[in-house]
C-alpha positions as CSV (number, residue, x, y, z in Angstrom):
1,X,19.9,16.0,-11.9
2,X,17.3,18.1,-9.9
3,X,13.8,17.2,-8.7
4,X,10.9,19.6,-7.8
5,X,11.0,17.9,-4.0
6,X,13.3,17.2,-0.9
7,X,16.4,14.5,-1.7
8,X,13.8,12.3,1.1
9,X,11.1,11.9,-1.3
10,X,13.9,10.2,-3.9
11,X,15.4,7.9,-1.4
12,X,14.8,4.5,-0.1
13,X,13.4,6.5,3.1
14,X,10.2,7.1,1.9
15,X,9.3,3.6,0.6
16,X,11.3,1.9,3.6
17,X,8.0,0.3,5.5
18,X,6.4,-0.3,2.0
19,X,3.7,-3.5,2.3
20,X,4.8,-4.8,-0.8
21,X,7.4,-6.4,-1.7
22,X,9.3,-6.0,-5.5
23,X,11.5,-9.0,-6.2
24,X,15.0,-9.5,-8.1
25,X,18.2,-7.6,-8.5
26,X,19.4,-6.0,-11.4
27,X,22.7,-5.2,-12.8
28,X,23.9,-1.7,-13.5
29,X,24.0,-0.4,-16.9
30,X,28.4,-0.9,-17.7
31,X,30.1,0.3,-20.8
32,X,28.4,1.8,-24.0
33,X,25.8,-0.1,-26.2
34,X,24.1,-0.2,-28.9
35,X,19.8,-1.0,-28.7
36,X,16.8,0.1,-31.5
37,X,15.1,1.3,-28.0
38,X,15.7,2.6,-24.3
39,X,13.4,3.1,-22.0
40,X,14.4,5.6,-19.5
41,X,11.9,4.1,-16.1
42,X,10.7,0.8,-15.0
43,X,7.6,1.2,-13.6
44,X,4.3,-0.6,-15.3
45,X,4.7,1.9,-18.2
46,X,8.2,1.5,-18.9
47,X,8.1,-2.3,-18.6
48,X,4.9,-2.6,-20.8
49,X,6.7,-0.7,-23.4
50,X,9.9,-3.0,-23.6
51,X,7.0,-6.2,-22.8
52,X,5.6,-5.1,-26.3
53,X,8.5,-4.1,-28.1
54,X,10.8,-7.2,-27.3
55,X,7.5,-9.0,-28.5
56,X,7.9,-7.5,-31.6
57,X,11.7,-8.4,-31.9
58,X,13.3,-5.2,-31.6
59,X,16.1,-5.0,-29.0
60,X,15.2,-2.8,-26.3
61,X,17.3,-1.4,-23.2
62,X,15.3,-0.3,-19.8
63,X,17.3,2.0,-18.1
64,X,16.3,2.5,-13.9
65,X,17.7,4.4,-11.3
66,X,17.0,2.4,-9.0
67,X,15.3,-1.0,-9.1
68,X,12.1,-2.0,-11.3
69,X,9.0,-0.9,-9.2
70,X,10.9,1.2,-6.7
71,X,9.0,4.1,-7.8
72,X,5.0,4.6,-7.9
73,X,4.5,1.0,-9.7
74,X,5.4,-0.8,-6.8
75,X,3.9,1.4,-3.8
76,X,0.8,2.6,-5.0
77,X,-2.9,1.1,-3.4
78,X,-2.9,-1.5,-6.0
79,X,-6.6,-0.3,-8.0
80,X,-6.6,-1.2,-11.4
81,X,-9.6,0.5,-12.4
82,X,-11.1,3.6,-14.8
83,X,-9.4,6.7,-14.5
84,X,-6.1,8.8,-16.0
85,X,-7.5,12.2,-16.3
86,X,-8.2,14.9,-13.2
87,X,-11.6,16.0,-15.8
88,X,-14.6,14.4,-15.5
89,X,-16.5,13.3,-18.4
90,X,-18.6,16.4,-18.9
91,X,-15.6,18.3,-18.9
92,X,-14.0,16.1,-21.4
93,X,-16.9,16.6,-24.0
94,X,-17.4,20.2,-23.2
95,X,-13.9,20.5,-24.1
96,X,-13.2,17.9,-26.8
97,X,-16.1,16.9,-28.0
98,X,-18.8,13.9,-27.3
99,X,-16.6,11.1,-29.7
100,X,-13.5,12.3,-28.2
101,X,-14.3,12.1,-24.8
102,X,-16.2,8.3,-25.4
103,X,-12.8,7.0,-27.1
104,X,-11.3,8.0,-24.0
105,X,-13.6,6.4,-22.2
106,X,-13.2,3.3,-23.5
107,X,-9.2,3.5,-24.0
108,X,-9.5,3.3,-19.4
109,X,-11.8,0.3,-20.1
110,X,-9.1,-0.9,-22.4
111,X,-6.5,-0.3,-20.0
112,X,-8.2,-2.6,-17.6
113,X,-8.4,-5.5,-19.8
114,X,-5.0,-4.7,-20.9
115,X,-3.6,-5.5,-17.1
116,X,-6.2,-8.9,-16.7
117,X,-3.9,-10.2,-20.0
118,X,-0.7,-9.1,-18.9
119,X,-1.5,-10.9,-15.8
120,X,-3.2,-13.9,-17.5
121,X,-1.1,-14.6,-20.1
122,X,2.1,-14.0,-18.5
123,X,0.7,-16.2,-15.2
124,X,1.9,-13.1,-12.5
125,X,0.5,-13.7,-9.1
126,X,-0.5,-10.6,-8.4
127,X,-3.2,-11.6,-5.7
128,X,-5.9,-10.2,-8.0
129,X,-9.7,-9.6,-6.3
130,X,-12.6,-7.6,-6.0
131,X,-15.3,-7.3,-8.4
132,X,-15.0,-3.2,-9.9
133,X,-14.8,-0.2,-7.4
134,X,-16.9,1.5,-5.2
135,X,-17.4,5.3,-5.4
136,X,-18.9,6.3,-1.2
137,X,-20.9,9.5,-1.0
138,X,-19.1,11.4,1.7
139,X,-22.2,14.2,1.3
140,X,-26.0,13.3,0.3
141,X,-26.1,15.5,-2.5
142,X,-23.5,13.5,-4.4
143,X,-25.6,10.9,-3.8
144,X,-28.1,12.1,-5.7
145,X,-25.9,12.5,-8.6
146,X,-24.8,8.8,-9.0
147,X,-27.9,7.8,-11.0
148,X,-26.4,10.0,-13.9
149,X,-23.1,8.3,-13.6
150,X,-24.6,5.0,-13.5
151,X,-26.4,6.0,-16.8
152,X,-23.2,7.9,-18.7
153,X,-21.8,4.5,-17.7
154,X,-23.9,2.1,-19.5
155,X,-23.6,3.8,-22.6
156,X,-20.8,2.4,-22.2
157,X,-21.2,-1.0,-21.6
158,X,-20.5,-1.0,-18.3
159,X,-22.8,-1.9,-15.3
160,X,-22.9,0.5,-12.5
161,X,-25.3,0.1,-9.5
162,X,-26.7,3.0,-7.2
163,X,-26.4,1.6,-3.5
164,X,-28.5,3.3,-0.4
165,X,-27.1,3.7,3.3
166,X,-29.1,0.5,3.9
167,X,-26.9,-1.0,0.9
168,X,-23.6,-0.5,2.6
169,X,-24.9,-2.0,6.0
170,X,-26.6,-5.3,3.8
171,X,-23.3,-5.3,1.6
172,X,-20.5,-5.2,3.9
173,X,-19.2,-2.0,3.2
174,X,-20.4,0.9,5.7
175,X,-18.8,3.4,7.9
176,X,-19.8,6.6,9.6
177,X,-20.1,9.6,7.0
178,X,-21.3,7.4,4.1
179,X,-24.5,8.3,2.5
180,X,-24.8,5.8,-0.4
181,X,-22.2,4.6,-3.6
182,X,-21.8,3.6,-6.9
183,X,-20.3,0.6,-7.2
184,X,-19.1,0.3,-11.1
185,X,-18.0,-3.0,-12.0
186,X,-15.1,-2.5,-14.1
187,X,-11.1,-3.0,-12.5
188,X,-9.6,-5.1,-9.7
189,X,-7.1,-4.8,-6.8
190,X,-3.6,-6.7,-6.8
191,X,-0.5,-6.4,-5.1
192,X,1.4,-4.0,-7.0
193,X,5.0,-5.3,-6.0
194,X,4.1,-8.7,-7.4
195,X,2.6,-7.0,-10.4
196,X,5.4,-4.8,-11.1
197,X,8.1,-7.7,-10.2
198,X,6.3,-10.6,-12.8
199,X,6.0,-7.5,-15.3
200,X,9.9,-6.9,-15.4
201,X,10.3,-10.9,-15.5
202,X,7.9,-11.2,-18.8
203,X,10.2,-8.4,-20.5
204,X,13.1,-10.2,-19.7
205,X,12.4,-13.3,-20.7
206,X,11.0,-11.4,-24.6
207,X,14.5,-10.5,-24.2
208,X,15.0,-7.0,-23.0
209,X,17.7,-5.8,-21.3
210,X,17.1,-4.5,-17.9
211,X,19.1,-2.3,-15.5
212,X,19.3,-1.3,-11.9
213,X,20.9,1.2,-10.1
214,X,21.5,3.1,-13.8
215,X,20.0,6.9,-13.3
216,X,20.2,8.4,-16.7
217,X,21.8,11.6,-16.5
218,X,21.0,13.3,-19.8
219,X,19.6,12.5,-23.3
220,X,21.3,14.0,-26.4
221,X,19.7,14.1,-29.9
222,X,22.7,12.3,-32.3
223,X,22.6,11.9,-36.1
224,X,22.8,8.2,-35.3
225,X,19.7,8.5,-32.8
226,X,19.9,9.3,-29.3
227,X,22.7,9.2,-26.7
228,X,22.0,8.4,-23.1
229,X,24.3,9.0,-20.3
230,X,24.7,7.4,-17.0
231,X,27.4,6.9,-14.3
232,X,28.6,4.0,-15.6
233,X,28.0,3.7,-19.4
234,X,26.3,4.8,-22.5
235,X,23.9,3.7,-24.8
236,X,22.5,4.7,-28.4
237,X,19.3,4.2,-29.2
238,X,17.3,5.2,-32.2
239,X,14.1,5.8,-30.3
240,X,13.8,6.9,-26.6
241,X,10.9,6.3,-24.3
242,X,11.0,8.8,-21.5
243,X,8.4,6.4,-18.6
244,X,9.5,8.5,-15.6
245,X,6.3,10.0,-14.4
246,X,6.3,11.7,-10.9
247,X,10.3,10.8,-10.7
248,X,10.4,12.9,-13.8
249,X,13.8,15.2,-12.7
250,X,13.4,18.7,-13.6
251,X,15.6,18.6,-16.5
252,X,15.7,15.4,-18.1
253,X,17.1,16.0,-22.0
254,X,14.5,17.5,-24.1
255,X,11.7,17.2,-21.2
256,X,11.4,20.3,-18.8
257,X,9.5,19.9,-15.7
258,X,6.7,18.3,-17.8
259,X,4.6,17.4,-14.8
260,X,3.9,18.4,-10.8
261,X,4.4,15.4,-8.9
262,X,1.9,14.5,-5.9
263,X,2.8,12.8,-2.9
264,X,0.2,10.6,-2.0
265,X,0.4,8.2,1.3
266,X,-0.7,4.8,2.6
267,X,-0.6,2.6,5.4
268,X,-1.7,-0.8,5.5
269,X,-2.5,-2.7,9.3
270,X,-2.3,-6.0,10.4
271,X,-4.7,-8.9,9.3
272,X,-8.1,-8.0,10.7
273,X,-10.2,-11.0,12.6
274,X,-13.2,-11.8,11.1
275,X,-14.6,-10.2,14.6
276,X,-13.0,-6.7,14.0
277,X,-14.2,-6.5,10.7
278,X,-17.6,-7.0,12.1
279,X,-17.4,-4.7,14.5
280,X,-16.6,-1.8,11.6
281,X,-19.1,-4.0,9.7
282,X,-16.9,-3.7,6.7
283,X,-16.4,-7.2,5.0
284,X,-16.2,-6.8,1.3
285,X,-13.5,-6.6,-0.7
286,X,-14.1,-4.0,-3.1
287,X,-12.2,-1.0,-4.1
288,X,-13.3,2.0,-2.3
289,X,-13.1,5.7,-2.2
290,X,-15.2,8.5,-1.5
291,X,-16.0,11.9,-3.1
292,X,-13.7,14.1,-1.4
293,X,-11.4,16.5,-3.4
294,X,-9.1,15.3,-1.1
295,X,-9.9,11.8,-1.9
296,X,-9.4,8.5,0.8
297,X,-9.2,5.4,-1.3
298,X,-9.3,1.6,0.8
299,X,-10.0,-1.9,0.2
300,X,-10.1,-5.1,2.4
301,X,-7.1,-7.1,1.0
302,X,-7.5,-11.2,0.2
303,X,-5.3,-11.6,3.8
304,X,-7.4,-10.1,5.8
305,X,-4.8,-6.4,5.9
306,X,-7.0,-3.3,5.0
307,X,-5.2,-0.7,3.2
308,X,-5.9,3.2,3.0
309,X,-4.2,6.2,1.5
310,X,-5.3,9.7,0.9
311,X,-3.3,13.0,-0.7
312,X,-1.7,15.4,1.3
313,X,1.6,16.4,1.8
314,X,3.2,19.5,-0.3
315,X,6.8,18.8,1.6
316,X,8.9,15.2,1.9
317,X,11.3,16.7,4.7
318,X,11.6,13.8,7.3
319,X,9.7,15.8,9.8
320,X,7.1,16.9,7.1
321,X,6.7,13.6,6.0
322,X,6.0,12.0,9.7
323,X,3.0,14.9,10.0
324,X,1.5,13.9,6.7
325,X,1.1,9.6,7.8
326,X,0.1,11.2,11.7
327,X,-2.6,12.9,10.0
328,X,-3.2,9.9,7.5
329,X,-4.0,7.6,10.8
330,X,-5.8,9.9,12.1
331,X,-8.6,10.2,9.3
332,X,-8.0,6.1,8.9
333,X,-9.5,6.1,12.5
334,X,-12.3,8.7,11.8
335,X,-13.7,7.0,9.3
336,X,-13.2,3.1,10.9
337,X,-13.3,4.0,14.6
338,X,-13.6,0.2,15.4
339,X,-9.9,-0.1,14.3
340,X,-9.0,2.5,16.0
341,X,-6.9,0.0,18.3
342,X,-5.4,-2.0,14.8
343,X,-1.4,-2.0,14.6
344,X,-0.7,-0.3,11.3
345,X,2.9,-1.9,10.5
346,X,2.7,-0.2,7.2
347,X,3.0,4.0,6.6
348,X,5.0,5.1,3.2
349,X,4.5,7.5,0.5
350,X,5.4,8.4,-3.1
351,X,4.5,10.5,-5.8
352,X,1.9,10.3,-8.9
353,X,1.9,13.3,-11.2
354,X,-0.2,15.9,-12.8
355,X,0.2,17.2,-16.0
356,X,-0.5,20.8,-16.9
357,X,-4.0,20.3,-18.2
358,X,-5.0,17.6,-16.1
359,X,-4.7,14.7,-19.4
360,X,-2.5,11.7,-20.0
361,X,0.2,12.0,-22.6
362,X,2.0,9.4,-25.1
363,X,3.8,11.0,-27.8
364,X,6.9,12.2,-29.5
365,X,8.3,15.2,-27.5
366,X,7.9,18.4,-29.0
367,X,11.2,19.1,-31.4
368,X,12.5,15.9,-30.3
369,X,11.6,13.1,-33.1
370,X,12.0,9.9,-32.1
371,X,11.3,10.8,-28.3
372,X,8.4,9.8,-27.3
373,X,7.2,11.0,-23.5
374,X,4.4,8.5,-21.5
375,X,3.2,10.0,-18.1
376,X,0.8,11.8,-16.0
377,X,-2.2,9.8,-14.7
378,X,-3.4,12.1,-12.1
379,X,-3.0,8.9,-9.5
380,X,-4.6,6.0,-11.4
381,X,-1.6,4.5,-13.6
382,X,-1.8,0.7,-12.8
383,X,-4.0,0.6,-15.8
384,X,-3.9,3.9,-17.9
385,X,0.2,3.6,-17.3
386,X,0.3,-0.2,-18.2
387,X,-1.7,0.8,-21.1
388,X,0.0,3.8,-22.0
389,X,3.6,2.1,-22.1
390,X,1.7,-0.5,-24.3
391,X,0.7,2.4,-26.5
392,X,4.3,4.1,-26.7
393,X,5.5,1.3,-27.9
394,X,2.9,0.7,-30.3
395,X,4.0,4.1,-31.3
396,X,7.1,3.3,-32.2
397,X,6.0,0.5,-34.3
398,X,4.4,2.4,-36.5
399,X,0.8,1.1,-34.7
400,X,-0.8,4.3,-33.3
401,X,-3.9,3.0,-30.7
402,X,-4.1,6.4,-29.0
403,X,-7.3,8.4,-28.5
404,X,-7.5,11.7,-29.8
405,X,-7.1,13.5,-25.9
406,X,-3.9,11.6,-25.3
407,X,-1.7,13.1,-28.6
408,X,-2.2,16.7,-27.1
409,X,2.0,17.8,-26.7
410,X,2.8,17.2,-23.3
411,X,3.8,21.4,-22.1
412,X,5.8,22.0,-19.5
413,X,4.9,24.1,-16.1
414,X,5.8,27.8,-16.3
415,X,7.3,29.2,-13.5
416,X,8.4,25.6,-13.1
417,X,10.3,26.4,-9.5
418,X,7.4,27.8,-7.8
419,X,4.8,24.7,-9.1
420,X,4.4,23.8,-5.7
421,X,2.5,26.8,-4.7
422,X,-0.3,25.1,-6.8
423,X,-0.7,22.6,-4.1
424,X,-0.5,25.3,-1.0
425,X,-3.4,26.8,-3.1
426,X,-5.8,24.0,-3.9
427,X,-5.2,21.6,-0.9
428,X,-6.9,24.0,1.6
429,X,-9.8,25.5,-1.2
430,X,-10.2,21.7,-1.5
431,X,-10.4,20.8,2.0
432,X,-12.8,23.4,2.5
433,X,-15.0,22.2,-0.5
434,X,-15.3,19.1,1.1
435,X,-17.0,20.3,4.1
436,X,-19.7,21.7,2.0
């Protein structure tokens, strides 16, 4: 198999001073066998997928190259919230229509409520908090714009509040370079790990079969259904769920470089005194991120560690990847000067993925029937990818809950090689937008 990056960004490396933790062992794939479903990736959206479909009695095999969680699921910032798609609402209707874009809409709300149960009813302690998101204006004029959103947002059923710069100071949540927010109350943080870990654990116990350490190295359309190969065994399965998302290899059966994986990076400090936090006078624990194209997303955590994270980074290279968390600190301490002098224990990254226009996908892959492809959440898939693997498998029992954006075919990148050149491109047009 091939991948778009470096080898770094697909090794332990990368994840090695991860904050969270993801539990249990499992064995490798031996021998050939026989299952109505495999699931190629156990992240959220692999893991809801085999959650749903052992619930629904049919025998299902999860198939991981390394451990459940080791990819995005279980080193991401932990934000369940709205989000899957890199368009914005307008663009949605201007492109699909006003119902469409609403059905989306409420399929992220969905998604949301679809983690709380998974959660709930499956008693994971996930260290759940913080009452929706906050959206900081990094410039005023976005500002200005939030009393639209707020609006566009209860149509929806959703309450969304317009904060001032007097706001953040009252609320708990300020910092140099803010100019106002939006806090929309709709998602929660959690500890991904912990998430990712009870999420495997539920699918067990509905009696999937789960294995470790079992890369799949090609997919083959059978009369009798699909044949999987790995190092160590085989299996045949009469529908395959392909959950694989920014880990996607390049060449992965029918799927050709599907999506353009983004690293994105995080560190995560010490516990913070009740003091320090004063002194930044940054107390709450919401979700937060600003209005950069270049986004920074952060949150105060129930222990008292702060996390933040931001995109960058268009080489994993060892030496590439030790610029990208230097700069990472760097804007951590422009925006929270007070810490400036906090021990961040914690630096990793990892890769989400973008699809070619910017939309989630769940559906069969094109000329492949009975493969169905679930990815591509343009860096918010604790909820649209718990929901989407919900939906795949929803799919395959005959139950289709998708919206009308998320059947588009999933195409693959042209000039697939050079997809990186993409990033060179936008990150500096986008840095420089975010001056303005």
């Amino acid at each position: 198999m091939t991948h778009l990056y470096e080898a770094r960004a697909y090794e332990d490396a990368a994840r090695a001073d991860c904050a969270w933790r993801t539990a249990d062992d499992w064995p490798a794939l031996d021998g050939a066998h026989r299952t109505d479903v495999a699931i190629i990736g156990a992240g959220v959206t692999g893991l809801n997928a085999a959650l749903t479909l052992a619930q629904n009695g049919m025998s299902v095999t999860v198939l991981e190259a390394h451990l459940p969680g080791w990819g995005a699921s279980g080193r991401n910032g932990g934000f369940c919230c709205i989000g899957g798609a890199k368009l914005s609402g307008a663009q949605l209707s201007r492109r699909f229509g006003d119902r469409a874009a609403t059905d989306f809409a409420k399929t992220q709300l969905a998604a949301i409520d679809h983690v709380a149960q998974v959660i709930g009813t499956h008693g994971i302690e996930a260290h759940t908090h913080s009452a929706g998101e906050v959206q900081l204006a990094h410039r005023p004029r976005h500002q200005r714009a939030f009393a639209a959103e707020a609006e566009a947002l209860a149509r929806l059923g959703v309450e969304a509040d317009v904060l001032t710069k007097q706001d953040l100071g009252n609320q708990g949540f300020d910092g140099p370079g803010f100019y106002g927010a939006l806090h929309v109350r709709a998602g929660f943080g959690l500890d991904p790990g912990a998430y990712v870990t009870g999420l495997a654990r539920a699918a067990a116990r509905a009696g999937a079969r789960i294995h470790g350490h079992t890369p799949v190295t090609d997919v083959t359309p059978r009369p009798s259904g699909h044949r999987l190969d790995t190092p160590t065994g085989q299996v045949t399965a009469d529908r395959v769920i392909i959950a694989t998302n920014g880990y996607t290899p390049e060449r992965l059966g029918p799927l050709r470089a599907p999506v353009l994986p983004v690293q994105s990076s995080v560190l995560v400090t010490r516990p913070l005194t009740t003091q320090e936090q004063a002194a930044q006078n940054w107390r709450s624990d919401l979700m937060a991120y600003d209005t950069r194209n270049l986004l920074h997303y952060f949150r105060l955590m129930p222990d008292g560690r702060f996390l933040f994270g931001m995109r960058g980074g268009v080489r994993a290279s060892a030496g590439a990847e030790a610029r990208t968390l230097n700069r990472l600190t760097a804007h951590f301490h422009t925006l929270f000067p007070a810490w400036r002098h906090v021990e961040t224990p914690h630096r990793w990254s990892g890769l989400l993925a973008f699809s070619r226009d910017l939309l989630p996908h769940v559906g069969e892959i094109p000329g492949t029937p009975g493969a169905i492809a679930a990815m591509a959440y343009h860096g918010n898939g604790v909820a649209m990818g718990s929901w989407s693997g919900h939906a795949a498998a929803r799919l395959v029992l005959g139950d289709d809950i998708r919206p009308a954006i998320m059947r588009r075919p999933l195409k693959p990148f042209p000039l697939a090689p050079l997809r990186r050149n993409i990033l060179r491109v936008t990150y500096p047009l986008a840095a420089l937008a975010d001056l303005v």
